[in-house]
N, C-alpha and C positions, 0 to 999 in steps of 0.2 A: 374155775372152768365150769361151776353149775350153771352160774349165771348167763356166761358164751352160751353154753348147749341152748338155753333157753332162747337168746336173740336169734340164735342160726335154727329155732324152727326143732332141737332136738330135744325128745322128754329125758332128761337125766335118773338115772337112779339113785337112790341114795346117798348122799354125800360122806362120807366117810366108813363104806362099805368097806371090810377089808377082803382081800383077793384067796379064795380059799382054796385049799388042796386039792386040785378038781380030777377027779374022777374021769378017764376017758375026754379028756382035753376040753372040758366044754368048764366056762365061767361064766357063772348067771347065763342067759339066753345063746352068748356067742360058742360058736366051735374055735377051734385053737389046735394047731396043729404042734405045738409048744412041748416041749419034753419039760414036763413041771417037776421031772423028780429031779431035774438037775437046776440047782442055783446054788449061788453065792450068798445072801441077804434070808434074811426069816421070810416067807411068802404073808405073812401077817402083818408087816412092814407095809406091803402096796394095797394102795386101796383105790377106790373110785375115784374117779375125779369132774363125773358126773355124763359124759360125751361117751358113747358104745366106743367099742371099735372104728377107727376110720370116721368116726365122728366129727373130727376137727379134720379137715381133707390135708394130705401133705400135699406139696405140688410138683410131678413127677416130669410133667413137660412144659418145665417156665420161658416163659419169650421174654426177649431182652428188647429194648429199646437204647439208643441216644443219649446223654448225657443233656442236649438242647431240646429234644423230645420230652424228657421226664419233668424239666424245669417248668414244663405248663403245668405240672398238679405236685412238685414237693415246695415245700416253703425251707428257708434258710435253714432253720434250725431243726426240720425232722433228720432223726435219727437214723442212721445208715450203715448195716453193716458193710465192711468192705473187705472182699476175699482179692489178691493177687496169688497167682500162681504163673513161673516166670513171668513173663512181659502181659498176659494176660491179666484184666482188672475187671473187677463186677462187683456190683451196688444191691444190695440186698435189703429197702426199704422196712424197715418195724411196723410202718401203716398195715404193708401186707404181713409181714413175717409175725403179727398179732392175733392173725385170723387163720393160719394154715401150720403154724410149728417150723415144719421142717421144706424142705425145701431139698430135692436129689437135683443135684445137677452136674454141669462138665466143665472144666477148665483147661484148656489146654491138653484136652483128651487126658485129664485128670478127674477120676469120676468123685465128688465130693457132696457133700450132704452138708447143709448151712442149717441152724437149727434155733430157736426163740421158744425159752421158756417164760411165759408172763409172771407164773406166781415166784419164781426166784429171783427173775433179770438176769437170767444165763442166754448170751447170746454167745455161740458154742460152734463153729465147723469141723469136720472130720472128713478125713479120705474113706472114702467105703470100699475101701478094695482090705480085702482081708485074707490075705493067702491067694488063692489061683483065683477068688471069688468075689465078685463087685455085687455088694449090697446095696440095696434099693431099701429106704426108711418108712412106716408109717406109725400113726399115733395109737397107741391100747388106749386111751381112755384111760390111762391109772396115773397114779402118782406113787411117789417116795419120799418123804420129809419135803412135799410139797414140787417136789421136781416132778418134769417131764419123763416117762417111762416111754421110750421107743420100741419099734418092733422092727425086725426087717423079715421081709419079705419070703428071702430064700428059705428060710429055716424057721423063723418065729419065734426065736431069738428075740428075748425081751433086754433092752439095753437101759443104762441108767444116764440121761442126758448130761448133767452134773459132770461126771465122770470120765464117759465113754467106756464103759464096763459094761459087758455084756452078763445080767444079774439073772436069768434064768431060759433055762433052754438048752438045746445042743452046744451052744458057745460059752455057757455059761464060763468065767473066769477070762475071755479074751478082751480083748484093748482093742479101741481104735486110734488110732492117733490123729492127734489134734494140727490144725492149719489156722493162722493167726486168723480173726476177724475182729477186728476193733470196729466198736461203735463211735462211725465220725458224724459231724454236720453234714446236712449237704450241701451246705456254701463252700466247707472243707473240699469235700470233693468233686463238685463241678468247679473249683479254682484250681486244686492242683492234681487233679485226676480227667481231665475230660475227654482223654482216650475212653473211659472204662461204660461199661455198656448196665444198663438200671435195671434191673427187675420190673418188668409192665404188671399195668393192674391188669390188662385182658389174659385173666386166669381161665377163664372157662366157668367161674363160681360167680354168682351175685354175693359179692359183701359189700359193706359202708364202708371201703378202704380209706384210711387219713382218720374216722372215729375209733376212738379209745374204748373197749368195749369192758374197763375196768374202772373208769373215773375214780379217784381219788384214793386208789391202793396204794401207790407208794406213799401216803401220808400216814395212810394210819400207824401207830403206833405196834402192830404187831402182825404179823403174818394171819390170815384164816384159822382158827382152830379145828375146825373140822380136817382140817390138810396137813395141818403141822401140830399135832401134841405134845409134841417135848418142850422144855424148856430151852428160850435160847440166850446162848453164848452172853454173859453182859457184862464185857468187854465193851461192846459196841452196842448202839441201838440196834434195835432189829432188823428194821425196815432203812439201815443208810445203808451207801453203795459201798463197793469197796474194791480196790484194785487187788486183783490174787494171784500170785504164780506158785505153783507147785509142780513137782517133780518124785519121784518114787521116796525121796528119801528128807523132804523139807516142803512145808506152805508157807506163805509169807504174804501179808493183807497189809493193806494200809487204806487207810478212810478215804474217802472222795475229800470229805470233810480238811481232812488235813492236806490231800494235795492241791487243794483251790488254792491255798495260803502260801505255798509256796514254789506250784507251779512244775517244778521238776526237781528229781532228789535218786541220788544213787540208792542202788537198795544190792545187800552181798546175797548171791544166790546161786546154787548150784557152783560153786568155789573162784565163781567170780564176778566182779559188782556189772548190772546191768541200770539203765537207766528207764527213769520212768520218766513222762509229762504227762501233764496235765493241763488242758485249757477249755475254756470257754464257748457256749455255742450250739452243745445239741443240746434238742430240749428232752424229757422225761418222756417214754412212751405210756406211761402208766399213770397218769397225774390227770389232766384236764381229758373234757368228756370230748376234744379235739386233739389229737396228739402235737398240731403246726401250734399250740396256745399253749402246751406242758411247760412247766419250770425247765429253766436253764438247771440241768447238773455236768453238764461238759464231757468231754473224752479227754481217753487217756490211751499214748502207746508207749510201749517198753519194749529197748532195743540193746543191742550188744551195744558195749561204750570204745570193743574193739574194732578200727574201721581198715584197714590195706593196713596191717600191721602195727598202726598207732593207736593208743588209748585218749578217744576224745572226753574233755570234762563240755560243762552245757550250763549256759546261766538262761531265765528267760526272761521276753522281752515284752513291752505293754500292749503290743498288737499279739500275742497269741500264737510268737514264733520262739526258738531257740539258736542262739550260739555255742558255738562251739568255739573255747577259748584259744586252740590253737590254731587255726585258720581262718576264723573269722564264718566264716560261712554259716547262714542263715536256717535251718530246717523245722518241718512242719510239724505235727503230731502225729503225721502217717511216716515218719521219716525219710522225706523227701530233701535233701539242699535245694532252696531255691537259688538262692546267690551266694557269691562268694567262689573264692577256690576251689569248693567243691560239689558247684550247683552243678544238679543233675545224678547226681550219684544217690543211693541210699541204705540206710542204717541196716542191719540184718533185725528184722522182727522178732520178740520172744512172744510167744504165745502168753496171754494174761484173759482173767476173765474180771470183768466187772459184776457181780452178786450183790443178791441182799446179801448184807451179812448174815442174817439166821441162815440162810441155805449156806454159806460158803464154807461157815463155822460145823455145819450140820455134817458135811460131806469130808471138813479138814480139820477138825478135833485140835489136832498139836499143831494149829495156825500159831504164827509171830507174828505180833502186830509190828508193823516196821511205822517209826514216829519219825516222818522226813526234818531235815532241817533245814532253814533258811540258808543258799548260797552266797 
């Protein structure tokens, strides 16, 4: 993030400042209305990450556009978050989502916050309604084992993106809960979503929307040291993707690496098997110094395998789709049927995130690697 502050015009301070026990609510230059004696996490833990306060702008009043509007500036393969809330569908761009974080918005008079961490590849939403109170998000400027540290608004309440735990403050110790958003193509979803309405670039900010303002981070061999000091997990490389579901009482990872290979694979969780895919298609938002030129590492969704009372199994096919072996019917990576007996219908979603592995491992210690097998 030193580097951002610098393109967007902001002088950064120190990069690997840690967040000190401040005195009368003020850290370095900013006021903070933040209750710092209360948190969950050591305060020595969070540190600069180089953008003040509100440095990196969230965006509180986003316009939507068309599905045939957006297709003049996304290219096939940029990456796209995609939130459904009932019959409501929205496309949440990583061009943009690279340059502003978070992202408050509404779905179906569902108030939700969409959220992109670049130094992790946590793309992460949450309902911000939290008891009788709807949270509004914006960025501290700090980090955690290289994550995203949130603030909202109401209370100053600093949250940990990674997680949705609210790590110091009035709230400190509370949850948000999580709302699926898989990162698809957008050929993905201008084919089988073109109800759903895109995130416009007319933010209100001048940025280089569509430029990568990290070129060649996810290659390197190892996370920023300035942002990440520990040592990570090696298990896995550090910097590969990897698909994660966890729950209060189990994490469970498995490599991108290994789901290219075979595409789709039950995985037991929460005391019962869910399925995961894997295909081909988005590209990398963190790779080329154009995100529409990033390496292909594909999406992935994970869905109940229970569907109107039946347990569907799933083989996949050389176009990028899946069956299901007891009906025949054809479904996508957002779990749509397109054909067959039960086009039109879809999968129930489990919430998963795709991480580097160092943040994933950082944040889920007792991860199980799950090693899919060829169906």
């Amino acid at each position: 993030m030193a580097w951002l502050a610098i393109l967007i015009g902001v002088a950064p301070p120190v990069c690997g400042q840690s967040v000190p026990d401040p005195p009368g609510g003020r850290v370095g230059s900013e006021r903070w209305a933040t209750d710092f004696t209360r948190h969950t996490v050591p305060l020595e833990e969070i540190i600069s990450g180089g953008p003040p306060k509100d440095g990196i702008p969230a965006l509180d009043n986003p316009r939507f556009i068309s599905v045939e509007a957006a297709d003049e500036w996304l290219s096939d393969g940029d990456p796209v978050a995609f939130v459904r809330v009932g019959e409501l569908s929205k496309a949440y761009p990583l061009q943009i989502l690279v340059w502003h974080e978070i992202v408050n918005d509404r779905l179906g008079g569902v108030p939700v916050t969409i959220t992109f961490c670049p130094l992790c590849n946590t793309t992460l939403a949450f309902t911000r309604r939290q008891g009788s109170r709807t949270l509004d998000f914006g960025t501290t400027g700090r980090l955690r084992y290289s994550d995203l540290v949130m603030y909202d608004r109401q209370t100053e309440t600093w949250w940990q993106q990674a997680t949705g735990e609210a790590i110091v403050g009035e709230l400190a110790g509370e949850q948000l809960d999580f709302v699926p958003a898989p990162v698809l193509s957008w050929e993905e979803v201008k084919e089988v979503h073109p109800e759903a309405r895109v995130l416009s670039r007319d933010t209100g900010y001048d940025r280089p929307y569509g430029r990568n303002p990290y070129p060649g981070y996810d290659r390197q061999r190892n996370p920023i040291r300035e942002f990440f000091s520990r040592d990570s997990d090696s298990r896995l490389p550090a910097m590969e993707r990897v698909l994660g579901l966890w729950n209060e009482e189990e994490a469970i990872a498995a490599s991108f690496t290994s789901m290219s290979q075979v595409a789709v694979t039950e995985i037991p969780f929460g005391g019962r098997y869910v399925v995961a895919f894997w295909t081909p298609g988005a590209r990398s938002a963190l790779d080329a110094a154009t995100i529409n030129t990033g390496r292909d590492v594909g999406s992935t969704g994970v869905f109940e395998t229970m569907h109107q009372g039946r347990r569907l199994s799933f083989t996949a096919t050389d176009e990028g789709r899946f069956i299901d072996r007891e009906t025949g019917s054809t479904w996508t990576v957002s779990g749509e049927a397109v054909s067959g007996t039960l086009a039109g219908e879809r999968l129930t979603p489990v919430v998963h995130g795709n991480h580097f592995w160092f943040a994933w491992a950082a944040f889920q210690p007792s991860t199980t690697l799950h090693q899919p097998e060829a169906r």
